[in-house]
C-alpha positions in Angstrom: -45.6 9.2 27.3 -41.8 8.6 29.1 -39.2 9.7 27.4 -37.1 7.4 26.3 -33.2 7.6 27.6 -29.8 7.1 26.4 -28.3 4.4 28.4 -24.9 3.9 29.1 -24.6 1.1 26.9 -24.9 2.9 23.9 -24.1 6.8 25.0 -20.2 5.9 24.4 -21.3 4.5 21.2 -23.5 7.5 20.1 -21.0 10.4 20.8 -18.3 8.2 19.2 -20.2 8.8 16.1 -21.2 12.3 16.8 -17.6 13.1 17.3 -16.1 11.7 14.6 -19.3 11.8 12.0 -19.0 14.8 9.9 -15.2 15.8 9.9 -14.7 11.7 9.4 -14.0 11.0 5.8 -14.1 7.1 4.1 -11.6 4.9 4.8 -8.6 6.9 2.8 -5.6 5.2 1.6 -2.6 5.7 4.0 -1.1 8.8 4.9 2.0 9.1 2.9 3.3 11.7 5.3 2.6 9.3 8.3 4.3 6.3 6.2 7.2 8.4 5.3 10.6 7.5 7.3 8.4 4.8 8.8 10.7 1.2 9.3 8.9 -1.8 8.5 10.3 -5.7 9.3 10.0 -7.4 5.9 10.4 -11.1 6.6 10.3 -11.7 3.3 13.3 -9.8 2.4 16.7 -11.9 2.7 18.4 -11.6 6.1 20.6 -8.0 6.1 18.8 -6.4 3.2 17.2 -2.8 3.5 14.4 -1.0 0.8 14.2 1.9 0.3 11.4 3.0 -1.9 11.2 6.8 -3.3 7.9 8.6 -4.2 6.9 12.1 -5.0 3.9 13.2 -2.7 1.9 10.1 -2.8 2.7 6.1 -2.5 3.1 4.6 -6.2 4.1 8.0 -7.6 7.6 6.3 -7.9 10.9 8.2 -7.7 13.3 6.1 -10.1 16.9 6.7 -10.7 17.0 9.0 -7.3 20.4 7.8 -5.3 19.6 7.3 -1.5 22.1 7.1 1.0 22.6 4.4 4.1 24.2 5.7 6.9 25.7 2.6 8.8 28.2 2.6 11.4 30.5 1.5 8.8 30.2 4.8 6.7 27.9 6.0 4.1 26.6 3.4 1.4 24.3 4.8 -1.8 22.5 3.3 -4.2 19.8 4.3 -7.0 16.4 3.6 -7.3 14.9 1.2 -9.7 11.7 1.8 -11.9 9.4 0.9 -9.0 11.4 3.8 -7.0 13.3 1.1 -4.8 16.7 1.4 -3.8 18.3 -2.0 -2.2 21.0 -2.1 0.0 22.1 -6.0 1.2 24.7 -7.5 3.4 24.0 -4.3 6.0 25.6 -6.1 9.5 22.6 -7.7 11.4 22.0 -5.6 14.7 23.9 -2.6 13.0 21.9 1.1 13.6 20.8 2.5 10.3 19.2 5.7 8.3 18.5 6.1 5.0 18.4 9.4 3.5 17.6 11.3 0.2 17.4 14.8 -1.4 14.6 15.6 -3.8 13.8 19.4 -5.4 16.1 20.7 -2.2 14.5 18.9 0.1 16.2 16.1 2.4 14.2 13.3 3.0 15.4 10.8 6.5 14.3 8.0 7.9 14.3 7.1 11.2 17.0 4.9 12.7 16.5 1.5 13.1 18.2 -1.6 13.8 18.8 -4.6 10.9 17.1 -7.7 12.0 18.6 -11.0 12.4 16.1 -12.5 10.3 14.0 -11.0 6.9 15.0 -7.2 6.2 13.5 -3.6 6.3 11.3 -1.6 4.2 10.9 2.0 4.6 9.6 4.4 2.2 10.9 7.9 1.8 8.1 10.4 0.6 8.7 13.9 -0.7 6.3 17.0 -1.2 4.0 15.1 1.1 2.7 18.2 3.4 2.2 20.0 0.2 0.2 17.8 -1.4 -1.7 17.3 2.0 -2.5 21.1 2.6 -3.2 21.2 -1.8 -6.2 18.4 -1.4 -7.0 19.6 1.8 -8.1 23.1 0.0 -9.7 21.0 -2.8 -11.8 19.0 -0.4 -13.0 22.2 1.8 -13.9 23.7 -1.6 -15.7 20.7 -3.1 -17.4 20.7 0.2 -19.0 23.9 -0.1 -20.0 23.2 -3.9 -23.8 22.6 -4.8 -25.5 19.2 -3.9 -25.5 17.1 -6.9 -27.3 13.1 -6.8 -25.6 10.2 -5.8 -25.6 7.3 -3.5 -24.6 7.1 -0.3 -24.3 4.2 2.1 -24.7 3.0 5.9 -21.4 2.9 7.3 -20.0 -0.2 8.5 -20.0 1.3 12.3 -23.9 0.8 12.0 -25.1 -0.9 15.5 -28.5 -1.7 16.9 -28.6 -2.2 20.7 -31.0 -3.4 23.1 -31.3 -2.3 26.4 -34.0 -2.5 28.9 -35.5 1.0 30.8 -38.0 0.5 33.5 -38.2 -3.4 31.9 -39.5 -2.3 28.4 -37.5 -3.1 25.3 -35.6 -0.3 24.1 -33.7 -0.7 20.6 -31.0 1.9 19.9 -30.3 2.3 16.3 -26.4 4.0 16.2 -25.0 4.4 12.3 -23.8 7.0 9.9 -24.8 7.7 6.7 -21.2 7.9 4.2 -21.4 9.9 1.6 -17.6 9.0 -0.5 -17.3 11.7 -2.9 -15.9 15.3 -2.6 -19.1 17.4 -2.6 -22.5 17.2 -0.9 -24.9 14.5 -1.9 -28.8 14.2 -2.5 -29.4 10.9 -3.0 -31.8 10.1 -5.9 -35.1 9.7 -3.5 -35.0 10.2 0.5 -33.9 7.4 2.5 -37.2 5.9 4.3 -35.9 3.4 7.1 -39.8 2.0 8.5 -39.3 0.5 12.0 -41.1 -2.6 13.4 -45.4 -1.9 13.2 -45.2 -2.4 16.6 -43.1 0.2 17.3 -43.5 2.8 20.2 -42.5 5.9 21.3 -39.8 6.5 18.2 -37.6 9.2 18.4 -34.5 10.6 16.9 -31.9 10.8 19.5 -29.1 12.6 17.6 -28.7 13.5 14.2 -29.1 16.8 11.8 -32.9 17.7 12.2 -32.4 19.6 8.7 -31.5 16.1 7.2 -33.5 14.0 9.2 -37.2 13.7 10.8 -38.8 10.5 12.3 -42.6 10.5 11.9 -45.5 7.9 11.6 -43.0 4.9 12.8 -40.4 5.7 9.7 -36.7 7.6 9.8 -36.8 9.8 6.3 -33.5 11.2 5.7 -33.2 13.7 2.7 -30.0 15.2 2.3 -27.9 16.6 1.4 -25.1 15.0 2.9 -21.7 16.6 3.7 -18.7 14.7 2.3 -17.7 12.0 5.2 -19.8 10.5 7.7 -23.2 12.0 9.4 -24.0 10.4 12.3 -27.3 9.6 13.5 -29.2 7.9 16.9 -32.5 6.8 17.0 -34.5 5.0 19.9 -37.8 2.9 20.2 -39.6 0.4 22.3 -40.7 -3.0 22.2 -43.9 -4.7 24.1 -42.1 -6.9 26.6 -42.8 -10.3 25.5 -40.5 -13.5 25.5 -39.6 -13.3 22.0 -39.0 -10.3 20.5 -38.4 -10.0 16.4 -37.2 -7.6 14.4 -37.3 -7.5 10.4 -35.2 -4.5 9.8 -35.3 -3.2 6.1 -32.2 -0.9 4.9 -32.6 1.6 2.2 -29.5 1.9 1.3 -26.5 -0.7 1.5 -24.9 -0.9 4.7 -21.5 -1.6 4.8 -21.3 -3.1 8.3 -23.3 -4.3 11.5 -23.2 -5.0 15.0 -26.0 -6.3 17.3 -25.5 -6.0 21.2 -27.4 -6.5 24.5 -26.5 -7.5 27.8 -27.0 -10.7 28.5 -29.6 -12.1 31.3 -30.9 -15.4 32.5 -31.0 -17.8 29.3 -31.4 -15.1 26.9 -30.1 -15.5 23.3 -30.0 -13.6 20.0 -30.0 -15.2 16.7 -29.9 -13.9 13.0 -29.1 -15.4 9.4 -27.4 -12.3 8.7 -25.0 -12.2 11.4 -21.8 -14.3 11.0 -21.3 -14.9 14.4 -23.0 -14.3 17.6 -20.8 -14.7 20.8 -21.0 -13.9 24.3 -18.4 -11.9 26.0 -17.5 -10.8 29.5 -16.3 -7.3 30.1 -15.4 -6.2 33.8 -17.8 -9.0 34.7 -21.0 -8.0 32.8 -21.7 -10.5 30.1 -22.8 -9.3 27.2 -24.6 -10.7 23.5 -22.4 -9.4 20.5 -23.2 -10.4 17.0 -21.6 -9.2 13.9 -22.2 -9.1 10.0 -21.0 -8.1 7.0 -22.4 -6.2 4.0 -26.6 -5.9 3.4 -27.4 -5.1 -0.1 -30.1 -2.5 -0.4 -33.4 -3.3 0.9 -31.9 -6.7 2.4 -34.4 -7.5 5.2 -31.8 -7.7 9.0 -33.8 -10.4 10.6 -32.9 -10.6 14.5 -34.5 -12.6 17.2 -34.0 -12.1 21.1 -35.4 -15.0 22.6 -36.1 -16.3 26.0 -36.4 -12.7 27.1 -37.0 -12.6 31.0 -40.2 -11.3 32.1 -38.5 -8.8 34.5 -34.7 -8.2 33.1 -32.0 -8.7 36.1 -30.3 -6.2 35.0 -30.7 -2.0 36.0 -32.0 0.2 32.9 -29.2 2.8 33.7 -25.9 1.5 32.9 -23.4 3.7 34.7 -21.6 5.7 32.0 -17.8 4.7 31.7 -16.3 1.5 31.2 -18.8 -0.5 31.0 -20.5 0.9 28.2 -17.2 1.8 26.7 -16.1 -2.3 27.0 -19.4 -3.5 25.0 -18.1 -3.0 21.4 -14.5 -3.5 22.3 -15.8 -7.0 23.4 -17.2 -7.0 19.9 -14.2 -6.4 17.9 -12.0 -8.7 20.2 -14.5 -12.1 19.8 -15.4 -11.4 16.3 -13.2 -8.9 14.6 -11.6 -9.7 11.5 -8.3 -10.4 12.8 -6.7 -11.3 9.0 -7.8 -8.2 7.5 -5.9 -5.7 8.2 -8.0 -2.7 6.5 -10.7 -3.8 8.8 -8.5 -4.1 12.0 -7.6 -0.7 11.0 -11.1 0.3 10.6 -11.6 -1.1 13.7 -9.4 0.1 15.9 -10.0 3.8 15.0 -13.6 3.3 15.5 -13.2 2.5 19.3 -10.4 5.2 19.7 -13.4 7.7 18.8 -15.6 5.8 21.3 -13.4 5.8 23.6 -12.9 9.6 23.3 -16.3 10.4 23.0 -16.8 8.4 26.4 -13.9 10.8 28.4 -15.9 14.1 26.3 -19.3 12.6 28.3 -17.8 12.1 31.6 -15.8 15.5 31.7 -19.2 17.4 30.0 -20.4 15.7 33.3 -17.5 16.7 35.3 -18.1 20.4 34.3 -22.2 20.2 34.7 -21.4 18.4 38.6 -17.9 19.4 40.0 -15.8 16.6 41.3 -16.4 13.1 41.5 -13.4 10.8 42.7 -15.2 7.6 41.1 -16.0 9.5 37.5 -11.8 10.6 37.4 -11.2 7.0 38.0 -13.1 6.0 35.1 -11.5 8.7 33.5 -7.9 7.1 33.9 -9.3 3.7 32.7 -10.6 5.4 29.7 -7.6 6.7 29.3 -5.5 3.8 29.4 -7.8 2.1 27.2 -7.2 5.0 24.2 -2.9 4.6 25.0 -4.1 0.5 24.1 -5.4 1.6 21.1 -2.9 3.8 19.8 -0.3 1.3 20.7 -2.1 -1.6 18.2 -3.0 1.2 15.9 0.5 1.9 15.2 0.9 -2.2 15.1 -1.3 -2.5 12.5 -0.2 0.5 10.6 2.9 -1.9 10.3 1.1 -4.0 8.0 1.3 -2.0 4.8 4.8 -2.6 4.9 4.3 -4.3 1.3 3.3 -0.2 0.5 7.4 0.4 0.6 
């Protein structure tokens, strides 16, 4: 029996999860200590007004009655915080350079300096204690993480993709997702976690994943537990008969909080599913590729996907070089389908392909270090590269929508 391989479609994809799986938590409410100082444009605001919101280690732990100082190039302006920790400051000269500033317990709190827009005003939220509290929760977490396993539920997490690709022309599905577990401690869920593949199933395998937690046997994935607090990721692979249809009725045993369906796109084929909300195609560095995305599948909700019009011999190679073309394949997802009006999700998003695209540059320099130098692998290197500065850059875009947080 062959072996089955990871292709580069879906090896990005897989170490993304690998790297950030375990030591990856839930999606966590903003980092106070990242938020704090932080100027955000508040259109909403009249034109020259400035917030300045107060808390005590945490966002909504509210600071009232605190006096906070403006610096402007006037002089030094105060004011004192209401009950929801605010401090307002209007009529501050549009285009003027500004800081806000206040001391709590002995410790001085600034913001950064920004300039007063002609239109709307500034937010900015001024948060003390905030390392403390981090490094205090981060010993609680690291403790409740080596407490006993106790039962609960634990879902598919919304980075949960199922790939096709084609190796030596056989269908070969790629099934890339981690299991979240959202409390503090480690979780057994009340009975293992049977995922049965398609009957006609062959050559299964588990690609990646903690063999203490999981074993794939007799054409099911059983995964037992206990899981760490987080995110464990997991790969599995099978084939498909070649035919010119090909039909999967996946079956979840757990909710899954997200999915993505991909495969590169050849001749007339199409892929089709009542789950997905919407299937587009997408070109990335002139490779056209399938994408379909969906939202949440309640437990034991049947995934139906159809690849039609399959081509008897795919035009396509069964290797796909490692690099930027498997990193593009889910970016292309998130840029025709992504939820571009939530921001939570952008978020979600957008740190999602930051660990792909990190776990792509850890492949190619594992590869660097296996095979010496290769002048083509460092320029795909400097693309990846470029790619993560991207994200970054609309990371720190989008963190600029919880400006309604100060």
């Amino acid at each position: 029996m062959r072996r089955l391989r990871v292709g580069g479609l879906v090896a990005a994809v897989g170490l993304s999860l690998a790297l950030g799986g375990v030591a990856a938590a839930q999606v966590a409410m903003p980092d106070a200590r990242q938020m704090s100082g932080v100027p955000l444009p508040a259109t909403e605001l009249p034109d020259g007004t400035v917030t300045v919101r107060v808390v005590r280690e945490r966002m909504g732990n509210n600071v009232p009655n605190q006096e906070v100082g403006l610096t402007t190039p006037d002089g030094r302006v105060t004011a004192v915080t209401d009950a929801q920790g605010r401090a307002e400051f209007t009529s501050v000269a549009v285009g003027s350079q500004v800081t806000a500033d206040t001391v709590i317990d002995g410790e001085t709190l600034r913001s950064q300096t920004f300039t007063v827009p002609a239109k709307g005003g500034v937010r900015v939220a001024l948060v003390a204690g905030a390392a403390k509290a981090a490094e205090a929760e981060a010993k609680a977490n690291e403790a409740a993480a080596q407490a006993p396993a106790r039962t609960g539920a634990v879902v598919f997490g919304p980075d949960t993709r199922i790939v096709l690709e084609f190796q030596d022309d056989e269908p070969t599905f790629f099934y890339i997702f981690s299991i979240v577990n959202n409390a503090r401690t480690p979780v057994n869920p009340v009975k293992p976690l049977v995922l049965t593949l398609p009957g006609d199933a062959e050559a299964a395998a588990l690609v990646s994943g903690p063999p203490g937690i999981a074993r794939i046997a007799d054409g099911a994935l059983t995964l037992s537990g206990p899981f760490p607090p987080g995110q464990t990721a997991f790969q599995i692979a099978f084939r498909l008969p070649l035919a010119s249809t090909l039909h999967i009725a996946q079956r979840f045993p757990a909710p899954v909080e997200g999915i993505l369906v991909a495969t590169e796109k050849a001749g007339s084929l199409t892929l089709s599913s009542p789950q997905l909300s919407g299937v587009r195609e997408g070109d990335s560095n002139g490779q056209m590729f399938i994408v379909g995305t969906g939202g949440r599948l309640a437990e034991d909700q049947v995934l139906d996907i159809t690849f039609a019009n399959v081509p008897a011999h795919p035009e396509w190679p069964y290797w796909t070089a490692l690099g930027v073309m498997g990193a593009g394949l889910l970016w292309v997802g998130w840029a025709l389908l992504g939820p571009a009006a939530d921001r939570s999700r952008e978020a979600r998003a957008l740190l999602a392909e930051r660990e792909r695209l990190l776990g792509a540059i850890a492949a190619l320099d594992a590869e660097a270090r296996a095979k010496g130098d290769d002048p083509k692998r460092d320029a795909k290197r400097e693309r990846l590269m470029a790619a993560v500065e991207q994200v970054y850059a609309q990371l720190d875009d989008a963190a600029g929508g919880a400006g309604t947080a100060a």
